[in-house]
KOLKOL-224568 format. One line per field, with one value per residue (C-alpha): x, y, z. Coordinates in pm, whole numbers, plus 32768, in hexadecimal, padded with zeros to 4 digits. Layout:
% residues N
east	c(X  ...)
north	c(Y  ...)
up	c(Z  ...)
This chain:
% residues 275
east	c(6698  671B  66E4  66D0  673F  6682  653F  65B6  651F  64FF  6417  63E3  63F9  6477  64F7  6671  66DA  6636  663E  677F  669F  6576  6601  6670  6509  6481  6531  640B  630D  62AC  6341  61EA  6113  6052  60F4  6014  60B0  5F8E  6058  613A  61FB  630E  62C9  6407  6382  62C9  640A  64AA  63D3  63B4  651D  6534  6415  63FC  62BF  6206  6107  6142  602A  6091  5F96  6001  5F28  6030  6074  61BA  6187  6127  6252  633C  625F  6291  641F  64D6  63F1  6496  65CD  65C0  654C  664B  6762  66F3  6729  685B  68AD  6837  68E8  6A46  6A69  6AA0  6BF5  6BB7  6B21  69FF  69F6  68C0  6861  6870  6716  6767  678B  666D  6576  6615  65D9  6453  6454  64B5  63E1  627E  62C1  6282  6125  608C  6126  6239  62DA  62B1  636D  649E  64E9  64C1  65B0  66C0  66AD  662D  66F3  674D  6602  6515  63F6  62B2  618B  611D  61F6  6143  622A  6343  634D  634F  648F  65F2  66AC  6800  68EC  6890  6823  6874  695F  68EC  67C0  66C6  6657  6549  6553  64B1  6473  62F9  6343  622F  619D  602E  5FDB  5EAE  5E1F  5D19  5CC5  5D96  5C6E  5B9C  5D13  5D30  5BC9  5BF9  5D11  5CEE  5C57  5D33  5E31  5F98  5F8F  608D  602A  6130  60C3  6181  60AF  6121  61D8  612A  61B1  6295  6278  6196  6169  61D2  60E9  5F8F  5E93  5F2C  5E50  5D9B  5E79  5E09  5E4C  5D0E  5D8D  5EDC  5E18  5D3B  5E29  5E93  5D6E  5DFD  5F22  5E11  5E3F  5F06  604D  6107  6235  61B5  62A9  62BD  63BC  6417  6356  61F4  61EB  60DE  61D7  6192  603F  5FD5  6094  5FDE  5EA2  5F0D  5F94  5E81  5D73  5CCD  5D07  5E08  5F3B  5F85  60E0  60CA  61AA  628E  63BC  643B  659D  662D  66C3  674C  6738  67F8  6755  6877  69A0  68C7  675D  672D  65FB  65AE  6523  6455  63E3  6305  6282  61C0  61DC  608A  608E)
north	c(A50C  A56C  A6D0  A6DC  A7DB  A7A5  A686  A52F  A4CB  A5CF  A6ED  A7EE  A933  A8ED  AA04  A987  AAC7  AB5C  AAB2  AB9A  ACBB  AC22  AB84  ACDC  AD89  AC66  AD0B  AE22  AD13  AC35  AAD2  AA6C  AAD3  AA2B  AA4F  A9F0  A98C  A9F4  A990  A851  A7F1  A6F5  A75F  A7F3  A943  A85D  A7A3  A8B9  A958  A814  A7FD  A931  A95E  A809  A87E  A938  A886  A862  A806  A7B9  A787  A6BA  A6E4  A66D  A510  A54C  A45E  A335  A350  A376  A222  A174  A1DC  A07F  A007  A126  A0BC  9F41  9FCE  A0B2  9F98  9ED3  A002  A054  9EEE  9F06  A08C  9FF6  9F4F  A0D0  A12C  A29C  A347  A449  A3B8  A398  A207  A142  A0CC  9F5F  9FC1  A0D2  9F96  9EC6  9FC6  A00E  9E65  9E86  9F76  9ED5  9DD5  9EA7  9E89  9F7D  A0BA  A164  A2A5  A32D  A48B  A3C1  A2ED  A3E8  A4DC  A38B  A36D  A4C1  A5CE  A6C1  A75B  A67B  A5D5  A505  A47D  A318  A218  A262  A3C8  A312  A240  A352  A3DF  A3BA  A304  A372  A2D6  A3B5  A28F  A32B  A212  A205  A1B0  A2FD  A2BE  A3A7  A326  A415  A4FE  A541  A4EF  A586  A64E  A648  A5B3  A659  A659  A779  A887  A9C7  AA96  A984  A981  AADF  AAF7  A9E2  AAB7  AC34  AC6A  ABBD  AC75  AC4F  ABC6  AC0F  ABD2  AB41  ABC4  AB0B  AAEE  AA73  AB92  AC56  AC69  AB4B  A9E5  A8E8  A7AC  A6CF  A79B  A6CA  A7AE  A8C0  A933  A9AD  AAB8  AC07  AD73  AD6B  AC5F  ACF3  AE21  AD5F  ACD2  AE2C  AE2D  AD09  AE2F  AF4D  AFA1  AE42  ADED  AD6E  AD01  AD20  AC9A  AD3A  ADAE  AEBA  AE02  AE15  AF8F  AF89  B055  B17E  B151  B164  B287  B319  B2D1  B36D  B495  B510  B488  B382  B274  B25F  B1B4  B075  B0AF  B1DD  B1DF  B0B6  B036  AFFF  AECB  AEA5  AD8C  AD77  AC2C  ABD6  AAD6  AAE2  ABC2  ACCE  ACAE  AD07  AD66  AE0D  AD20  AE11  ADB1  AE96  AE7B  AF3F  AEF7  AF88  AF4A)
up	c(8C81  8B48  8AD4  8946  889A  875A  8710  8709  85D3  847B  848F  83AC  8473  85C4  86A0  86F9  8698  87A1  888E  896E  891C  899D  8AD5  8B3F  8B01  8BE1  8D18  8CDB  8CF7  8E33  8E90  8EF5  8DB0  8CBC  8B8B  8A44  8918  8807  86DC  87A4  8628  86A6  880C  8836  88EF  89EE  8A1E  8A80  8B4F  8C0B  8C67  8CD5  8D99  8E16  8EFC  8DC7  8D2D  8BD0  8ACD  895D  8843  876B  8643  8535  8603  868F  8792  86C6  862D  876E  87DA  86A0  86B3  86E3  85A2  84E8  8540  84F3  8391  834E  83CC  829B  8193  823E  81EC  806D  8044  80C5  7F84  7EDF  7F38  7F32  8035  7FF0  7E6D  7DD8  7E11  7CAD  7C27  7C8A  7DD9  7DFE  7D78  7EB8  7F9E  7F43  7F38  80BE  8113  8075  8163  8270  8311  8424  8461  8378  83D4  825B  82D3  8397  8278  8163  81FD  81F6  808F  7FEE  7F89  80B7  8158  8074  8116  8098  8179  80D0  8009  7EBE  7EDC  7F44  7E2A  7D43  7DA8  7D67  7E93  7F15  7FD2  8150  8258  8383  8403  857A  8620  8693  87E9  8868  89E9  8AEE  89F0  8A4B  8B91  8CC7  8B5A  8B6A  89B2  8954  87F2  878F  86CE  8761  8789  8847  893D  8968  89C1  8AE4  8B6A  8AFF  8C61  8D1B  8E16  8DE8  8C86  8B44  89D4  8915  87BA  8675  853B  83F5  8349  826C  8102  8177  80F3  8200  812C  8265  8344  8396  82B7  8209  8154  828C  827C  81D6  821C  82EB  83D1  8403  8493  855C  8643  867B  8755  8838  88B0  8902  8A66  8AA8  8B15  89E5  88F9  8775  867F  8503  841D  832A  8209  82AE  82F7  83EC  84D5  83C9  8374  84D1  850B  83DA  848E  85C3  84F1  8445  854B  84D1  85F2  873D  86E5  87A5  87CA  888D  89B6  8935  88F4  87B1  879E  8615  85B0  846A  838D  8267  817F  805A  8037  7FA0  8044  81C1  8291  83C3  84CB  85E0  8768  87DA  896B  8A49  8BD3  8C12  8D72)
């Protein structure tokens, strides 16, 4: 099967930058686990861990409907076939798409009925890393010529992946107990944007240290970056006693991430083998 090395389909967040440095912590961690992805985004760290521990079992929640849009993939692409159509009659590449044409290409898309991949088609005609969830956003923006001019195909992707949908704190508490298991631990950033992200205004400083408590005596990989400092406050905790930091005993991978030609950021994987 196909091994991706990034999600098929846009996703705000994905880990394809880690993915060498995770694939060589997994050789600390069983073939035949359970691996639980809390936080499963565009299901990329299931993925993964699924090809290459084919005999692991692998569950991903997807609580921002991944899935559904990996399902609904050839619809996508019969869409966006139609405003590649409509932006071929700019001759300039990347442009920003005339009025005239902008009005044709919201005209194609209100035909649509059912399912629309709001996040797939945004990121075809919005400037670079610009995303909206529902058409009434869409509409509001300026449209460039961007269609991506192939098809995305998603096949296999979720492949022998057990699709779960819950809360993570009602998941880790079906498999906190359980033998041989590995939380894979990816919230929404803090102090980083998470408008595509189902909910996010679920996420407070509270909640960011409350899955904390999903890596307390567990085998894990946590994902953060420099932005969030939760790496120092926790070692402030630990430092002047008030509470046992959670990364004790771990290892800490960098990755650095540059989002122009002056801003970067520090993308962190953290795991325990606690085994």
């Amino acid at each position: 099967m196909k091994q991706y090395t990034q999600a098929p389909l846009p996703f705000q967040g994905q880990k394809r930058r880690f993915l060498r440095p995770f694939k060589e912590a997994l050789d600390q961690f069983s073939s035949t686990a359970t691996y639980v992805d809390l936080f499963g985004g565009s299901g990329l760290l299931s993925h993964t861990v699924k090809q290459y521990y084919p005999k692991s079992n692998v569950v991903y929640n997807d609580f921002d409907s991944y899935s559904e849009r990996i399902r609904n993939v050839d619809k996508t692409n019969a869409l966006l076939r139609d405003i590649r159509i409509i932006c071929a009659k700019s001759p300039v590449r990347k442009e920003r798409l005339s009025e005239e044409l902008k009005l044709e290409i919201i005209s194609r898309i209100e035909k649509e009925t059912g399912f629309v991949d709001w996040v797939t088609i945004s990121s075809s005609l919005l400037f670079s890393m610009n995303y909206v969830i529902n058409f009434e956003q869409l509409k509001k923006e300026n449209f460039y010529n961007k269609v991506r001019l192939s098809d995305y195909t998603a096949e296999n992707y979720l492949k022998d992946v057990e699709v779960v949908r819950k809360d993570y704190r009602a998941l880790f508490e079906e498999y906190k107990n359980h033998s041989n298991v590995v939380f894979l631990v990816d919230p929404p950033y803090l102090s980083t944007d998470c408008s595509t992200y189902s909910r996010p205004d679920y996420w407070k400083l509270s909640d960011y240290l409350n899955v904390l408590k999903t890596i307390e005596d567990q085998s894990y990989f946590y994902f953060t970056s420099n932005k969030s400092q939760i790496i120092e406050l926790c070692n402030w905790m630990e430092t002047n006693s008030y509470a046992r930091n959670p990364f004790a005993d771990s290892t800490t991978v960098k990755v650095n991430t540059s989002l122009t030609y002056n801003a970067s950021y520090e993308d962190i994987m953290i795991y325990r083998n606690n085994d």
